[in-house]
N, C-alpha and C positions, 0 to 999 in steps of 0.2 A: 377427486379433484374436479370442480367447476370451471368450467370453461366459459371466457368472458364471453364473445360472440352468440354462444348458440344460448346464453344466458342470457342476452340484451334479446336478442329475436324474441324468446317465449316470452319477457315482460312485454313487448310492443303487442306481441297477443292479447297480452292482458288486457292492457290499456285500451286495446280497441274495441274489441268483444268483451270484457265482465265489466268494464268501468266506462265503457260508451265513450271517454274523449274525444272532442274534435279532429278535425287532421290535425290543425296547427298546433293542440295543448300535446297531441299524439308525439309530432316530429317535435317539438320543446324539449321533452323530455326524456325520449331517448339521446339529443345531441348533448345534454347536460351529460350521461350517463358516461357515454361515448368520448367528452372531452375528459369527464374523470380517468377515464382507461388511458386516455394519450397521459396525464398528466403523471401516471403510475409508471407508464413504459419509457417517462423518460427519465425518473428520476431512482430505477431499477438498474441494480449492478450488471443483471444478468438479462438485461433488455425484456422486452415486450414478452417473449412467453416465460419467463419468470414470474412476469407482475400479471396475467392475465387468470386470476384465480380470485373471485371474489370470495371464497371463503379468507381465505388470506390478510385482506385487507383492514388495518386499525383504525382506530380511534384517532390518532396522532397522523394517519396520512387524510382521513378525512381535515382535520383541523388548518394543518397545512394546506392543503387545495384552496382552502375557503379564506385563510390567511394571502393568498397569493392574489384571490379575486378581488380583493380587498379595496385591490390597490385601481383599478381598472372596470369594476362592477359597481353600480346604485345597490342598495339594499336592498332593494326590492329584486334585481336580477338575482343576487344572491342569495336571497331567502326561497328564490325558485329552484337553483339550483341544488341546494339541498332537498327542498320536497322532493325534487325529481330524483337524489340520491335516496331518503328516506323511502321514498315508495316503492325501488329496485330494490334492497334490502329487506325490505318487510314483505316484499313477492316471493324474495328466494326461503325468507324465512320460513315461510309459507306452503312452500314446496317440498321443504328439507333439503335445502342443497346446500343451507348453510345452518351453523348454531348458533351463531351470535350475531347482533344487528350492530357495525361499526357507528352509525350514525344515531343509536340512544342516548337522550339525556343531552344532545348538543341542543342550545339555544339557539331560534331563527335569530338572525339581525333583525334589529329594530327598525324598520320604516314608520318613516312619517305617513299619517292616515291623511289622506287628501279627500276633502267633501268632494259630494259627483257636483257636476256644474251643469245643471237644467238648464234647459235653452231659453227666454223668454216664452210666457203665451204666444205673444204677437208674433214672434220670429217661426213658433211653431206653426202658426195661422198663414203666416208668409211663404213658407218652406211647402204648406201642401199648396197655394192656390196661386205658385209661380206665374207669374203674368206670359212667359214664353210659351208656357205649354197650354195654351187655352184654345189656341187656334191651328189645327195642323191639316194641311190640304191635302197632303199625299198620304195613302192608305196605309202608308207601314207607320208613320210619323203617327195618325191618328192613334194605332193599335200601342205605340211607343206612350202616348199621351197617356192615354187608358192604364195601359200595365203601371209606367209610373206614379201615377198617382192612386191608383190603388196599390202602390207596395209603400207608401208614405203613408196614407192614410191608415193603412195596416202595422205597419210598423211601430206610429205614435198612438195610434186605438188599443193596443194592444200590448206594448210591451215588453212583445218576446224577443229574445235572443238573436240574433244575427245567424247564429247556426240553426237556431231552431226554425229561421224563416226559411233561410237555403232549404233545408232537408225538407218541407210542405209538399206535399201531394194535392192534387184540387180534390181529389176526395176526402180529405181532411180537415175541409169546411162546410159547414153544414148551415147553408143560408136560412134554412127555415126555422132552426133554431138558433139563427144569429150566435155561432160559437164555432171555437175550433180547437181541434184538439192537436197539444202540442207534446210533443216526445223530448224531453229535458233532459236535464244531466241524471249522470247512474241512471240513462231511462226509465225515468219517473215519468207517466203520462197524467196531465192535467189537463182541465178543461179549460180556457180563457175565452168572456163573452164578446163577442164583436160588437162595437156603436152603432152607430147609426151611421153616419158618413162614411165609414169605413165597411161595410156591409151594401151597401151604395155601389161604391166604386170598387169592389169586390165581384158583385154580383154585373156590372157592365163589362166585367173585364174578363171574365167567363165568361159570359154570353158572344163575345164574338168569337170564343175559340169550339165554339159545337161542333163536334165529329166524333163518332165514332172512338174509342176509346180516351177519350181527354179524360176521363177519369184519374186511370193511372200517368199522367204524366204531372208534370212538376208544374206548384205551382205560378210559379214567376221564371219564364223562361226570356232566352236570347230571339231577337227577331232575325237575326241574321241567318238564312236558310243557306247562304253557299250556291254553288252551281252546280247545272247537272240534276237527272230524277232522283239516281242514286241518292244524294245528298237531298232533296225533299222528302223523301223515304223514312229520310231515320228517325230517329225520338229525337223534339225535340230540346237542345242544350239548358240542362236546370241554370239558372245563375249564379255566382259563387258570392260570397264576402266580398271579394273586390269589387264585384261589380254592382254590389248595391252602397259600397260606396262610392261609386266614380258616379251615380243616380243622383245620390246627395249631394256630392261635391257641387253636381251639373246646378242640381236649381236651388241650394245654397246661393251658388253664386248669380244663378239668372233673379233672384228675390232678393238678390243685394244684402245677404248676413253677411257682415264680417268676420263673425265668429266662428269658430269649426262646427263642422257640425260631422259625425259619423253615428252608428246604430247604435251604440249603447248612450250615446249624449240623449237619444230620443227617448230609452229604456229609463234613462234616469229621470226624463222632464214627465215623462206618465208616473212615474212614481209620484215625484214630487208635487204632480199637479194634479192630484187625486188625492194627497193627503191633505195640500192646502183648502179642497175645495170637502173635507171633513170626514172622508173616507179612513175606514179603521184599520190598524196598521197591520191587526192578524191575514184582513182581509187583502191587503197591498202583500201581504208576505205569499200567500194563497197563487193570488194570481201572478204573481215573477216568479213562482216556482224555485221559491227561497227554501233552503232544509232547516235555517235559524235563523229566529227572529230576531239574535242581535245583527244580523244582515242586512237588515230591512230597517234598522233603526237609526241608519245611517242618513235617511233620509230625513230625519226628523231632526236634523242637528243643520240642515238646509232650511226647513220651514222656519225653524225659529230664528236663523241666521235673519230670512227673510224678514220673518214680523219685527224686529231687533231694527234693521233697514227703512221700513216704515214709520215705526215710530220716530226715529232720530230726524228724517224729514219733517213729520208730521206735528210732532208733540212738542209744541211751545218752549216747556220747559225737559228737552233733551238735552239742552247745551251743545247740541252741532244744530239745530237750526236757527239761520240768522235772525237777528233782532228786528221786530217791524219799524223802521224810521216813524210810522205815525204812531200814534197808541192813541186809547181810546176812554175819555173820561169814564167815571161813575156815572154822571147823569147823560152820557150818549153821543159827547162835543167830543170831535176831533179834535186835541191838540198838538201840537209841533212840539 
């Protein structure tokens, strides 16, 4: 007999050490796992340690669960919820704690595919050279100036992941080779080259933190040091997800975007504005650290949206752009 608990533990082993997950894809998927076990213990005659045996489990109580989310879950939660059942199931299978995978052969739900939404050029251009952060008097303000916009300019230069920037070390950029290497999903290590502006204000943003081991510490940290030596002493705080969105959020709105803006909207506008500007899509798949390139291809349903956009402006005979009131003879005479 399999025992649900110490079964969910060694999968979150899994998930962290063989399959690299984030926290947040980590904790996803075990609470999906976790609410399938409340959902068995309470529709169990003989309560929770009855139903707490995933060998046990069919085909017909998965179906039902996912019948019940139906009613209360987007498609898109519920297509997670299964992978998250799928992937528990194909661990134990894996293991040999169980012989059969209850979740085979069921269909995800269908979600609608949503195009990514690139930010403007100009709003990207806005979002790094915020007009608040140009001038900061007080020494922490300035170092605050510096970090942030070297983790903007980093972030749209480059591409990468939201988690893949949190996890950065300063010794995992390599100024002289204008590059850095970044530890991706199933860590996978790839190289991604850094711009020029973004290598810029990379390199001024490290240079004020020279001391003695700044190598190994992180490389976009908190300026908030606390009180007390003690609290100087320690390493200091890497920054998480949240706090490079509340970064965005800040000069989002000091730059006047209306629009949202958070880390993958920037992931998406370097895609997209690299392909527009006639970079190759192997190459765009290369550097996002894509494992398939119909991943990457989703962007190319944005350019052409784009070019689509333009013309209907542009091109006389679009049929959405307006009629000229004047028009203009054959021999060159304006007429009414």
């Amino acid at each position: 007999m399999t025992r649900w608990t110490p079964a969910v533990e060694k999968f979150g082993i899994h998930l962290g050490v063989e399959r690299n997950l984030s926290p947040n894809t980590l904790r996803a998927y075990l609470a999906d796992v976790r609410q399938f076990e409340s959902y068995l213990c309470e529709g169990s005659a003989k309560g929770c340690e009855g139903a707490r045996d995933p060998s046990r489990v069919t085909v017909r109580e998965v179906r039902s669960w996912l019948a019940l989310l139906h009613a209360s879950n987007s498609a898109t939660t519920q297509g997670r919820k299964l992978a998250s059942l799928r992937a528990f199931f194909k661990f134990l299978l894996r293991e040999d704690q169980i012989d059969r995978d209850p979740t085979a052969g069921l269909p995800a739900p269908k979600t609608p595919r949503r195009p990514p939404r690139p930010l403007p050029v100009d709003d990207c251009h806005a979002l790094i050279s915020s007009p608040k952060h140009h001038h900061k008097p007080d020494p922490t303000e300035k170092l605050e100036a510096l970090r942030d916009l070297a983790l903007v300019e980093f972030l749209y230069g480059t591409g990468i992941r939201v988690g893949e920037l949190v996890s950065l070390d300063v010794r995992d950029i390599e100024l002289q080779a204008a590059q850095v290497r970044v530890l991706g999903k199933g860590r996978k290590e790839r190289v991604v080259p850094i711009p020029k502006y973004a290598l810029e204000a990379l390199a001024a943003w490290i240079e004020v933190r020279t001391r003695p081991g700044v190598l190994a510490e992180p490389l976009f940290i908190s300026l908030f040091r606390g009180r007390g030596s003690e609290q100087k002493a320690k390493r200091p705080r890497r920054l998480g997800d949240r706090d490079i969105r509340r970064i965005l959020n800040a000069r989002a709105r000091d730059a006047g975007i209306v629009d949202r803006v958070h880390p993958h909207r920037l992931r998406h506008s370097y895609a997209t504005h690299l392909l527009d500007m006639g970079a190759d899509l192997r190459e765009i798949q290369e550097l996002l650290g894509h494992s398939s390139l119909s991943t990457t291809q989703k962007y190319t349903a944005v350019s052409v949206e784009q070019l689509r956009r333009v013309y209907d402006d542009a091109h006389p005979r679009s049929g959405t752009r307006p009629a000229n009131r004047s028009k203009v003879s054959r021999k060159g005479k304006q007429r009414e």
